[in-house]
RODO-2510 file (C-alpha; in nm, 4 decimals, decimal comma):
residues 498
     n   res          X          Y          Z
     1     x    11,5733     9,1829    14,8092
     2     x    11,2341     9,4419    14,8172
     3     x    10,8760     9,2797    14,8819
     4     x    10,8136     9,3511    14,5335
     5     x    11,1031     9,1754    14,3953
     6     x    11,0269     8,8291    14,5926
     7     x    10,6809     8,8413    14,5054
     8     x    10,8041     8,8447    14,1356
     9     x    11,0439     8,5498    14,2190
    10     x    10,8010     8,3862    14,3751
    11     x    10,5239     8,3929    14,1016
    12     x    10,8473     8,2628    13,8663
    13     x    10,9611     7,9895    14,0678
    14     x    10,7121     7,7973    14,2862
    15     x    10,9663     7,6755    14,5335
    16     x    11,0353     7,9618    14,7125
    17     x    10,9506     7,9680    15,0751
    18     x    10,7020     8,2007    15,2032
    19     x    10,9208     8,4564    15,4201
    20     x    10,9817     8,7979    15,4146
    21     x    11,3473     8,8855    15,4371
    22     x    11,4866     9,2044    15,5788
    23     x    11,6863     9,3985    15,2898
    24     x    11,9153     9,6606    15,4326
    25     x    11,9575     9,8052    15,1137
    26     x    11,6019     9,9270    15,0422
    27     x    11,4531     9,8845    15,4090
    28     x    11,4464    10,2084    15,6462
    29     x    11,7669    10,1544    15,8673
    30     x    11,6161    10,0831    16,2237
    31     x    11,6735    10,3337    16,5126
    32     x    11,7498    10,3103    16,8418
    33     x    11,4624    10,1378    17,0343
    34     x    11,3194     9,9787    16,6857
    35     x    11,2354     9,6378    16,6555
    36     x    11,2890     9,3945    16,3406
    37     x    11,0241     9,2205    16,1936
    38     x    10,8841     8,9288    16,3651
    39     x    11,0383     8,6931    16,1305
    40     x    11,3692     8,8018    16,3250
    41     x    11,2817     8,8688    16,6730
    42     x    11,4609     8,5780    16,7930
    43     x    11,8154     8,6208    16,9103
    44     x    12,0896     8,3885    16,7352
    45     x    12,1708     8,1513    16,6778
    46     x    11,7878     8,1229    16,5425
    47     x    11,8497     8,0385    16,1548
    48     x    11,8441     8,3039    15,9069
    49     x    11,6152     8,1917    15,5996
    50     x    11,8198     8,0391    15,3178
    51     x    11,8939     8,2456    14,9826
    52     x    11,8977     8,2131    14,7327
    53     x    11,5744     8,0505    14,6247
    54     x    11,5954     7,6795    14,5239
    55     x    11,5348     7,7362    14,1656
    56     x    11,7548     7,4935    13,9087
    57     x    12,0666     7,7149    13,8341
    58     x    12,4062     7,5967    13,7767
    59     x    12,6053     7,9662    13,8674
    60     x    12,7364     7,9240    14,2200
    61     x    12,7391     8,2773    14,3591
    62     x    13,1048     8,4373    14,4560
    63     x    12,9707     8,4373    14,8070
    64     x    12,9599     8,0356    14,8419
    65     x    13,2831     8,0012    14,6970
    66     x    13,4694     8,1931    14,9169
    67     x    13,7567     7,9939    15,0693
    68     x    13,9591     8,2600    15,2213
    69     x    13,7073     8,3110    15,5149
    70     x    13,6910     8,1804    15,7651
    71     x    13,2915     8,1929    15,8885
    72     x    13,0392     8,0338    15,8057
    73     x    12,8342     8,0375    15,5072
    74     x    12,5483     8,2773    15,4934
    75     x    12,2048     8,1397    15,6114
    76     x    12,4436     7,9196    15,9164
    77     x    12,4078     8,0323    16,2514
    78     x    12,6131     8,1998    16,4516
    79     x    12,7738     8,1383    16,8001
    80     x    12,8251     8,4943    16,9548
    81     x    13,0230     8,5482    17,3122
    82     x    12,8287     8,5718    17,6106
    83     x    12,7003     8,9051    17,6335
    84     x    12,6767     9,0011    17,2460
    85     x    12,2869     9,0884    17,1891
    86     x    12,1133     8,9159    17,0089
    87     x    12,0286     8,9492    16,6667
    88     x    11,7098     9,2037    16,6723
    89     x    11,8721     9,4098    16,9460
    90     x    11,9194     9,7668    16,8989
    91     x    12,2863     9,8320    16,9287
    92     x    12,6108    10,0779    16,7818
    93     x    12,8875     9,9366    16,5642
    94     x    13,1931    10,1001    16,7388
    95     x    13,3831    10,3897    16,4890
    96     x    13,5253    10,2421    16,1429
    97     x    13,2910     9,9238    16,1714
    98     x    12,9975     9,9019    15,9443
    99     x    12,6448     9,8673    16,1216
   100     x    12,5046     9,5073    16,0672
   101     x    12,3010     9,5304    15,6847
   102     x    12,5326     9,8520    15,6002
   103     x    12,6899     9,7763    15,2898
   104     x    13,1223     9,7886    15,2349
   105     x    13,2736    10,0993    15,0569
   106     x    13,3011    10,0315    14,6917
   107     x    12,9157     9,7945    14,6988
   108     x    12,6811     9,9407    14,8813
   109     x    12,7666    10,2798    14,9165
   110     x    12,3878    10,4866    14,9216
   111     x    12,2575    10,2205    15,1851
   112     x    12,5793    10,3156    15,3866
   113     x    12,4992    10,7131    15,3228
   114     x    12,1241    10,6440    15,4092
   115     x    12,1885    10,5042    15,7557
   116     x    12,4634    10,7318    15,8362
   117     x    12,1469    10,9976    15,7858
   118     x    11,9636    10,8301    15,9813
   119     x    12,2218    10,7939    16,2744
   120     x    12,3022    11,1346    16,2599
   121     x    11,9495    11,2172    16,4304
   122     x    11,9350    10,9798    16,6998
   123     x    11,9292    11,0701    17,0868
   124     x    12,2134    11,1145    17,2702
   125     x    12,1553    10,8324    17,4780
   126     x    12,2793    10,5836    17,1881
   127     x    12,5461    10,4098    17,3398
   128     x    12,8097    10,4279    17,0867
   129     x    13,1212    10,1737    17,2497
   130     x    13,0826     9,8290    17,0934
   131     x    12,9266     9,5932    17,4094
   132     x    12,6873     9,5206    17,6736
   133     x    12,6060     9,7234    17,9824
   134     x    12,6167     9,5752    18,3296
   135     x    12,3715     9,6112    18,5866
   136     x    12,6570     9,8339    18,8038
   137     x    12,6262    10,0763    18,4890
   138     x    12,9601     9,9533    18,3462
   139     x    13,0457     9,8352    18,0015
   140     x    13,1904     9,4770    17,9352
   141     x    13,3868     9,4780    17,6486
   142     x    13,2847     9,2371    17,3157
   143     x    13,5949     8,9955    17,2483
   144     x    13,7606     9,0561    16,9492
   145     x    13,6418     8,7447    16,7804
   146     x    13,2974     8,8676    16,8133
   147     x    13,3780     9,2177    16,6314
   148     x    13,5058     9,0192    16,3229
   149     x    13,1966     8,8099    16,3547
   150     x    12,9904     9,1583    16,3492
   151     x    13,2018     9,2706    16,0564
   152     x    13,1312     8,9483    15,8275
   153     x    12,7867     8,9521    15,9130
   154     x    12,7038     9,2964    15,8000
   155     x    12,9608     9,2807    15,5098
   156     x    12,7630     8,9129    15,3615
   157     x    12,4346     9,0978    15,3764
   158     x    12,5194     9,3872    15,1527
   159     x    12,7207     9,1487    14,9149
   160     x    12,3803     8,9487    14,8934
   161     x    12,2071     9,2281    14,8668
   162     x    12,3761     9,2845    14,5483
   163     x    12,3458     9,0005    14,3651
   164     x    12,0402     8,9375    14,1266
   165     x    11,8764     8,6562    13,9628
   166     x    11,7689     8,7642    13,5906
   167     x    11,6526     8,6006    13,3355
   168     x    11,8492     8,6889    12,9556
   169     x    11,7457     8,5299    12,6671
   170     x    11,9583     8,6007    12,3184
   171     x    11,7709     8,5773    12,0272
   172     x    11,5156     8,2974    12,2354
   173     x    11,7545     8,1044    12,3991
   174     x    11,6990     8,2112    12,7713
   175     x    11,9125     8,1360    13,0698
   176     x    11,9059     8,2362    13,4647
   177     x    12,2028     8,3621    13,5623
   178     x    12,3048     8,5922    13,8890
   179     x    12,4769     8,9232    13,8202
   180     x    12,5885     9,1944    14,0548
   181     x    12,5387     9,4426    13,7125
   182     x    12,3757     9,7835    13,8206
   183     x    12,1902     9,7795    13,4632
   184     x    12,1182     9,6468    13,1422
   185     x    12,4296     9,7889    12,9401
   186     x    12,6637     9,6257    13,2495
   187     x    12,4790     9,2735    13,2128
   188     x    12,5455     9,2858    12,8687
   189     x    12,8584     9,3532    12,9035
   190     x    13,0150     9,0920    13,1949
   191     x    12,8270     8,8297    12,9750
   192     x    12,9773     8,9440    12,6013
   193     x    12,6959     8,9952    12,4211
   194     x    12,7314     9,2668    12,1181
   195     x    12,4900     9,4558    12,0058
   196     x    12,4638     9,6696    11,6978
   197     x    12,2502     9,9362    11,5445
   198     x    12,0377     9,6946    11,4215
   199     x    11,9566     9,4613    11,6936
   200     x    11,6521     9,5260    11,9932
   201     x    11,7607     9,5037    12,3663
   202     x    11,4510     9,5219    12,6032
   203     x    11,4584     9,6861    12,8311
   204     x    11,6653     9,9127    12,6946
   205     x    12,0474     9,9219    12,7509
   206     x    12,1086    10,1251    13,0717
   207     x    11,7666    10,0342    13,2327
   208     x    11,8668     9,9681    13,6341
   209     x    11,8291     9,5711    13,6760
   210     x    11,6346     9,4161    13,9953
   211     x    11,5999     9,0551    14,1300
   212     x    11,3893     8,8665    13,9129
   213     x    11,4021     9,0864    13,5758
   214     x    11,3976     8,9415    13,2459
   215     x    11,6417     9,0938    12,9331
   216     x    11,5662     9,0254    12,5884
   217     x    11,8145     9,0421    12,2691
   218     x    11,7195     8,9661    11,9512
   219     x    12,0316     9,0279    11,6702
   220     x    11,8920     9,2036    11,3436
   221     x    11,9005     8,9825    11,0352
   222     x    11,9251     9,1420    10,6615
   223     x    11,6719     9,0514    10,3804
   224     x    11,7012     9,0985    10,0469
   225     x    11,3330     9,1611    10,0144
   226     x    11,1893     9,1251     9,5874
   227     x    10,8280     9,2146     9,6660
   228     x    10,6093     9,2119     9,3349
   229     x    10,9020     9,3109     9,1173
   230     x    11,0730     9,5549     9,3677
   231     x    11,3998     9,5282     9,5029
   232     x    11,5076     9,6570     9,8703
   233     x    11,6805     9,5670    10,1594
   234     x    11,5235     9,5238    10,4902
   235     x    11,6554     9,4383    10,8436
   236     x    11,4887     9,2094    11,0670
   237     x    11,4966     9,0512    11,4120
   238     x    11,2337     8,7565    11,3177
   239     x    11,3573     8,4107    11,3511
   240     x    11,1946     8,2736    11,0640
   241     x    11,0196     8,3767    10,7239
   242     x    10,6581     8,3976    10,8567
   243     x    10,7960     8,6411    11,2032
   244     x    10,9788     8,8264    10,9230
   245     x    10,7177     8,8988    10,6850
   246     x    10,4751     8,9818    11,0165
   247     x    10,7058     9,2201    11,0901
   248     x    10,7190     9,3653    10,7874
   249     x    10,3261     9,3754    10,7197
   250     x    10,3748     9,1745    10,3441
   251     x    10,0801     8,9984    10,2985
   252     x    10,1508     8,6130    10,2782
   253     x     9,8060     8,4736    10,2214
   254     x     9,8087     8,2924     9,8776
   255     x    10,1485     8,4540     9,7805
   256     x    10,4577     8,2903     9,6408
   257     x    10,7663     8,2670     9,8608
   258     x    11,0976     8,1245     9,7412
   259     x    11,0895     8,0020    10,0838
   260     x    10,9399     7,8081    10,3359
   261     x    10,7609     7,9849    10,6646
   262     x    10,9190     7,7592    10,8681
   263     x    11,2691     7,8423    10,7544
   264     x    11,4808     7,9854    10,9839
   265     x    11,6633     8,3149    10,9326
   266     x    12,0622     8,2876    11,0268
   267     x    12,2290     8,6057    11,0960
   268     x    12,4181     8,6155    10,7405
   269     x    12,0536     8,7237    10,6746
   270     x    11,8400     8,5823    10,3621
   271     x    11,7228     8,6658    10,0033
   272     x    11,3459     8,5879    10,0198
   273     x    11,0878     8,6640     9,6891
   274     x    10,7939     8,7074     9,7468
   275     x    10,4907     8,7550     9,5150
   276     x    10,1669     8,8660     9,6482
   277     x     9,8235     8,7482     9,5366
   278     x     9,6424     8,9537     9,2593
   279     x     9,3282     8,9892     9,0617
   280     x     9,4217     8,9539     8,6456
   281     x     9,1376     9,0141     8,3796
   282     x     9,2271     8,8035     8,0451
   283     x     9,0628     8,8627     7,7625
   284     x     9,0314     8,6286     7,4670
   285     x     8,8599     8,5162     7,2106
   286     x     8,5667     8,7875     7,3055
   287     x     8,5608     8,6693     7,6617
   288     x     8,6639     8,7802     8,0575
   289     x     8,8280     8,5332     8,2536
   290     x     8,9368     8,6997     8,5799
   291     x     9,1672     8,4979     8,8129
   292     x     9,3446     8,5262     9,1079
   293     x     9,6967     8,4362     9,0585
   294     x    10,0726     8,5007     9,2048
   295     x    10,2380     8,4811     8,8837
   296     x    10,5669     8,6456     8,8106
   297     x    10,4815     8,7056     8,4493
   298     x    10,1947     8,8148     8,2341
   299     x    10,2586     8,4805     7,9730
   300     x    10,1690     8,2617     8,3640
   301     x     9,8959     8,4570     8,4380
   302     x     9,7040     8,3862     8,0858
   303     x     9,8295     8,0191     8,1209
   304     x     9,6688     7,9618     8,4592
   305     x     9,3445     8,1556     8,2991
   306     x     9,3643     7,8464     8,0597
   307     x     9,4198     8,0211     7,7455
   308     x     9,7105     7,8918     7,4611
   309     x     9,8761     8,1357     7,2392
   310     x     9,9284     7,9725     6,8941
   311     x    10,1608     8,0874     6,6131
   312     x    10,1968     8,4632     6,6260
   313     x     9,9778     8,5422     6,8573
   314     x    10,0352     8,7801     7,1424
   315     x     9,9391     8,9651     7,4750
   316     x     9,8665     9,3531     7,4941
   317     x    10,1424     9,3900     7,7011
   318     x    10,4828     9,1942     7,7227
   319     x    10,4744     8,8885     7,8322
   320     x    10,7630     8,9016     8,0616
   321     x    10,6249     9,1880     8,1980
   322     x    10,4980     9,1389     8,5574
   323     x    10,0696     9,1497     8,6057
   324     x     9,9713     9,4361     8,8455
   325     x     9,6901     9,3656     9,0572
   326     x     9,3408     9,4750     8,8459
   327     x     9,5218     9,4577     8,5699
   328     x     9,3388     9,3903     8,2095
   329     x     9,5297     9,1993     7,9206
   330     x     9,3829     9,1279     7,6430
   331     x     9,5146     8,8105     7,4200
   332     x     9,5731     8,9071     6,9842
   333     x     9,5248     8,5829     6,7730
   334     x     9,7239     8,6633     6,4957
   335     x     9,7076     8,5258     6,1333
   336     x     9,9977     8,6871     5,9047
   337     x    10,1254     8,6681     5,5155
   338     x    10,4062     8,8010     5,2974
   339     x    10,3729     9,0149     4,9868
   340     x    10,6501     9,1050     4,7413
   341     x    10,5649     9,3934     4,4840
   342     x    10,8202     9,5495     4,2622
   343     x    10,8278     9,9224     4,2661
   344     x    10,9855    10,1517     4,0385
   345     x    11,2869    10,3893     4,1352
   346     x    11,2960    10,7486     3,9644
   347     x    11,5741    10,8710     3,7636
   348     x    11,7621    11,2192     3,8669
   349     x    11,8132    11,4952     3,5918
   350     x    12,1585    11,5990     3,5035
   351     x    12,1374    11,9865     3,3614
   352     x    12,4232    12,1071     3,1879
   353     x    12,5003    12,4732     2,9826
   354     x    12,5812    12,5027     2,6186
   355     x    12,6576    12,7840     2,5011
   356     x    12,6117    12,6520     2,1520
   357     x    12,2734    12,6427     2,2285
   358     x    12,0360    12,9595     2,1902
   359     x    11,9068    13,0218     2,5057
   360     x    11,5744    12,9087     2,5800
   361     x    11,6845    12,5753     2,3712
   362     x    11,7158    12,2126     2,6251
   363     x    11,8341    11,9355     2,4592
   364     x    11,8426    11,5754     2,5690
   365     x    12,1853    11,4255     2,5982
   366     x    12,1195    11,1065     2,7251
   367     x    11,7693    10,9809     2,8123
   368     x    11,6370    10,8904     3,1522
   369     x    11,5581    10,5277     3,3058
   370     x    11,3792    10,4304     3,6171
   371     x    11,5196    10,2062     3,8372
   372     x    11,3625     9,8899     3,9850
   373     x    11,3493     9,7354     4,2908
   374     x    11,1558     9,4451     4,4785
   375     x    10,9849     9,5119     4,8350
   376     x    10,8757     9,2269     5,0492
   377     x    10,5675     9,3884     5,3178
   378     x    10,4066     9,1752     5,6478
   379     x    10,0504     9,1741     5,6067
   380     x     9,7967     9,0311     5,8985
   381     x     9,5271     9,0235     6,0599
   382     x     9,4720     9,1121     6,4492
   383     x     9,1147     8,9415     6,5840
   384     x     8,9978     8,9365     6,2522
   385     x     9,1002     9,2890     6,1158
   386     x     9,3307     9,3871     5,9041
   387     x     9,6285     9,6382     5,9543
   388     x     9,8337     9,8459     5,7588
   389     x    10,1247     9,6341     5,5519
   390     x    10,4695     9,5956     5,7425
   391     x    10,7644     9,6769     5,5267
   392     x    10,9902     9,3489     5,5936
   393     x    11,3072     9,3888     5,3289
   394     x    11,3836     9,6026     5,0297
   395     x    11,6255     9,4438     4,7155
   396     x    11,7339     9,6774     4,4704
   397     x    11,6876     9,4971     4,0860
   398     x    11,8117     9,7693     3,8777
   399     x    12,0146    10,1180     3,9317
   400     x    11,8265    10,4083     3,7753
   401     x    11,9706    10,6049     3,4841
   402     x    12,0220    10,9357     3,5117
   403     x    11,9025    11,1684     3,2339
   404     x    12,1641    11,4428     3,1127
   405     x    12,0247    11,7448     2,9189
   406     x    12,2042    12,0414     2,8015
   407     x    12,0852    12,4093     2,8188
   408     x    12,1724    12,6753     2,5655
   409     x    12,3320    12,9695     2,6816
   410     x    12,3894    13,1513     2,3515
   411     x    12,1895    13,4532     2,3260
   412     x    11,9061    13,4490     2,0486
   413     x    11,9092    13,6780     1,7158
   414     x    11,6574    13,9061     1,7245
   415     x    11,5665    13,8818     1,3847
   416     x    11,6005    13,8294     1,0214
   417     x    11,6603    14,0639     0,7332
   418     x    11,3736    14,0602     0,4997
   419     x    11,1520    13,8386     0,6942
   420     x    11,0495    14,0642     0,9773
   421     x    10,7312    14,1966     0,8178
   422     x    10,5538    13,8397     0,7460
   423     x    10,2904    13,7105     0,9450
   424     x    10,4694    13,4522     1,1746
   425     x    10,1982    13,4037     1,4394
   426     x     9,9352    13,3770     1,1956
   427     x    10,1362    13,0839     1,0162
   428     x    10,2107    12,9264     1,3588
   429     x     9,8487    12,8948     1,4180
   430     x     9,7840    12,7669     1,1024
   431     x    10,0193    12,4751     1,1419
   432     x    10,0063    12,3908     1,5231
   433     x     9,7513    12,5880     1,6626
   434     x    10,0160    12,8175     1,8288
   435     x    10,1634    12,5408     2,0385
   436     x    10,5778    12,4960     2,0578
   437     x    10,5613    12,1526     2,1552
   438     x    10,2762    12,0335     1,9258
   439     x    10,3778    11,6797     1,7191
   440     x    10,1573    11,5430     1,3969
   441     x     9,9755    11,2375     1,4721
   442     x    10,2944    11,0656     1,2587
   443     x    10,5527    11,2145     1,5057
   444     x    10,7390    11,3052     1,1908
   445     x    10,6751    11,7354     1,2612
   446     x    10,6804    11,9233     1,5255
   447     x    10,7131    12,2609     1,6951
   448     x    10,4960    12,5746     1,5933
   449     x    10,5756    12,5412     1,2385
   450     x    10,5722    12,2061     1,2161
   451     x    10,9613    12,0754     1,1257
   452     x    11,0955    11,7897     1,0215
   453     x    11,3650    11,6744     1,2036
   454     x    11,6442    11,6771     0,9116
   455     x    11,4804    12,0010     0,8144
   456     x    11,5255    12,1725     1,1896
   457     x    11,8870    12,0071     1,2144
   458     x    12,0084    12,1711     0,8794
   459     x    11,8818    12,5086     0,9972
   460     x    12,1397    12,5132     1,2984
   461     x    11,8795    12,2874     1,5560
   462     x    11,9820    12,0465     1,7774
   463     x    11,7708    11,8118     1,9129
   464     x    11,3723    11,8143     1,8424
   465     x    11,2080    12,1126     1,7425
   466     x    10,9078    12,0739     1,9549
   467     x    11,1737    12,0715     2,2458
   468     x    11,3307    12,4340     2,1401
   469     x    11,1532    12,7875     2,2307
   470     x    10,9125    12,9506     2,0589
   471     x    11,1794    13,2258     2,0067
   472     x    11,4567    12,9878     1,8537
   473     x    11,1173    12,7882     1,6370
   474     x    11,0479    13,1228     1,4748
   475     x    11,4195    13,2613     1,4382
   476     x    11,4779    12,8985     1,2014
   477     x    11,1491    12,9622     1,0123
   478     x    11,2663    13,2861     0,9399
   479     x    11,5715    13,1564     0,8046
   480     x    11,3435    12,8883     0,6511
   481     x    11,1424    13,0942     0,4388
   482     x    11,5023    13,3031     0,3347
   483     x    11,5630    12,9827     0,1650
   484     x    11,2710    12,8283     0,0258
   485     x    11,0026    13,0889     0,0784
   486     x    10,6549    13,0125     0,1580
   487     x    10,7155    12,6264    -0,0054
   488     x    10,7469    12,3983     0,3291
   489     x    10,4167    12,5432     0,4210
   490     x    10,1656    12,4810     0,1330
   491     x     9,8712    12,4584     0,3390
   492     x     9,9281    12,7751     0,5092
   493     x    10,1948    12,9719     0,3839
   494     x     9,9502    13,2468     0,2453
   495     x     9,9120    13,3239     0,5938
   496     x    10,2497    13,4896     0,6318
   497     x    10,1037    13,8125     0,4009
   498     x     9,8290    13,7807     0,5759
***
């Protein structure tokens, strides 16, 4: 592992010795003449300083389970042959063998690349067969048990290399686990964990993973959030009903939840109500009460202001309505009583042609009667003043009558031999003062000429004479006078010869 990364594991875990181990992987590849780090100057079989680090951890890396092998565990020390180097001295893995620390094809392929680069530039004095060299100059051979010795040592290093201790917690229950995953999607992955669109990963998925990192899921939860009256739905990844409504920036000071903070949200998600504090302004009875309340209707809110609604009284606004914060409702005491007046119906008129009738001449066929009916009205009182009657219900008592009169169609002689040249108009003002529907304080005459009613009926009349035309009144006097001359008019027949 870097420097970096074992500081980090050992702020995390206290137990880790204080050494500096060489990492192939992200160490310069030493050239020919180099020397390792002090920790390593000694040749073999000095120990090699134990890793992983002693922290508690139940996951037995593939390396220490490896039964196929047979060589020693990493961290043991080696025997080597006599004449192998030892370990700290500068030597050349012969063609096909990896370098001690370069890693095997398929797991630690740039380290491999990276010291081939750097071998590439090296002297020509590297000596490149596998062994010591003699004092004579010659080259003695390493025995074949040593080159598989070589080959396991520098194949365990890069397979260490490449295992990490991280730290995953899933929705806050953490773990330490090793992983050989290159980055946060592959960890996620080799340990089954789904995520959706919802749900937070951090660091994000396909962040590159190092010794010692910690990754964080948390699954997204929905809520069926009923904020002051209004409906929506909400994702969260809180835990509980206080995370969730931080999250979501409702504020839960003096509010109304249909649940408890502490409750935990599952991932089948939860329907949560909440009703935020407000300020209400009642008035009643000619006074302010303002309160602060989180009551889901406006017949709470004047409650909790202390107030009782009696008999028909009533709010300004409904009462199931819900109280918006500043909100002003004022309270109607209401006194009420019931009145019932009967009211009179009018009668239609029925018009029908006779051509019997002169024209200009109505008579009445059948006479007209109102109807009747009885009408029940609401009347009250809001605060003391009094409104405009409420109709309430409507009975009918009696039908009207209709009336039925008849209109003359015939057309009206013009005149009437031998009466032509009297003085009709003077003798009409005489009698009635020139009026056609003028009636004797008896109600025996009537009309301009003042006709009784068997008189007007034997000169062809129908109906009243006052009800006739001044046309048809003067055509009968005409034939009036034919009869009986100037006698029905004694008063004021003189007039008529003016």
């Amino acid at each position: 592992m870097s420097d970096s990364s074992h500081v980090r594991d050992e702020q995390r875990y206290a137990r880790i010795p204080e050494y500096e181990p060489f990492d192939p992987h992200t160490a310069d590849t030493l050239g020919y003449g180099e020397t390792y780090p002090a920790a390593y100057q000694a040749p073999w079989p000095t120990p090699v300083p134990s890793y992983p680090p002693p922290y508690a951890d139940t996951y037995a890396p593939a390396y220490e389970a490896r039964g196929d092998l047979d060589a020693p565990a990493y961290g043991d020390a080696y025997e080597t042959a006599p004449g192998i180097p030892a370990y700290g001295d500068a030597y050349e893995a012969a063609p096909g063998i990896p370098a001690y620390g370069a890693r095997a094809d398929g797991a630690g392929g740039r380290a491999a690349r990276r010291h081939r680069a750097r071998g590439a530039g090296r002297a020509d004095g590297i000596v490149r067969a596998v062994g010591t060299v003699r004092a004579d100059g010659s080259v003695r051979r390493l025995l074949p048990q040593a080159l598989v010795v070589a080959f396991l040592a520098g194949g365990t290093t890069a397979f260490v290399a490449k295992d990490k201790a991280v730290e995953l917690s899933v929705d806050g229950r953490s773990r330490t686990l090793h992983t050989f995953a290159d980055d946060v999607t592959e960890l996620l992955a080799e340990e089954g964990v789904e995520v959706g669109a919802h749900d937070v990963v951090a660091p994000a998925p396909g962040t590159e993973l190092d010794s010692g990192d910690e990754v964080v899921v948390r699954y997204g939860r929905p809520v069926r959030l009923t904020l002051d009256g209004h409906r929506r739905e909400v994702w969260t990844t809180a835990g509980t009903v206080e995370e969730a409504l931080e999250q979501l920036g409702v504020r839960a000071e003096g509010a109304y939840l249909s649940a408890s903070r502490s409750r935990r949200i599952g991932r089948e998600g939860l329907a949560l109500d909440v009703r935020t504090e407000r300020s209400v302004t009642i008035m009643a009875d000619g006074r302010a009460r303002t309160i602060r309340t989180n009551a889901a209707t406006v017949r709470e809110a004047v409650e909790q202001a202390g107030i009782t609604l009696r008999g028909q009284d009533t709010t300004s606004v409904p009462q199931d309505s819900f109280p918006r914060d500043g909100q002003t409702v004022t309270v109607l005491r209401i006194t009420g009583t019931k009145e019932v007046r009967e009211e009179q119906i009018p009668f239609e008129v029925e018009r029908t042609q006779d051509p019997t009738l002169f024209k200009g001449t109505e008579v009445v066929e059948r006479a007209g009667q109102p109807g009747l009916r009885r009408v029940t009205y609401h009347l009250r009182t809001v605060n003391g003043v009094r409104q405009k009657p409420r109709l309430v219900r409507t009975e009918l008592v009696r039908e009207p009558v209709r009336r039925i009169v008849k209109v003359g169609t015939r057309p009206m002689p013009t005149s009437v031999q031998g009466t032509d040249h009297l003085d009709w108009q003077g003798l009409a003002a005489c009698e009635s003062g020139g009026r056609p529907d003028a009636v004797d304080p008896s109600g025996t005459y009537g009309g301009l000429y003042q006709f009784d009613t068997q008189t007007w009926h034997s000169l062809g009349g129908s109906g009243r004479p006052q009800d006739a035309s001044a046309a048809e009144q003067t055509f009968r006097a005409k034939k009036l006078y034919m009869r009986r001359g100037a006698g029905p008019w004694p008063h004021c027949g003189a007039r008529l010869h003016g």
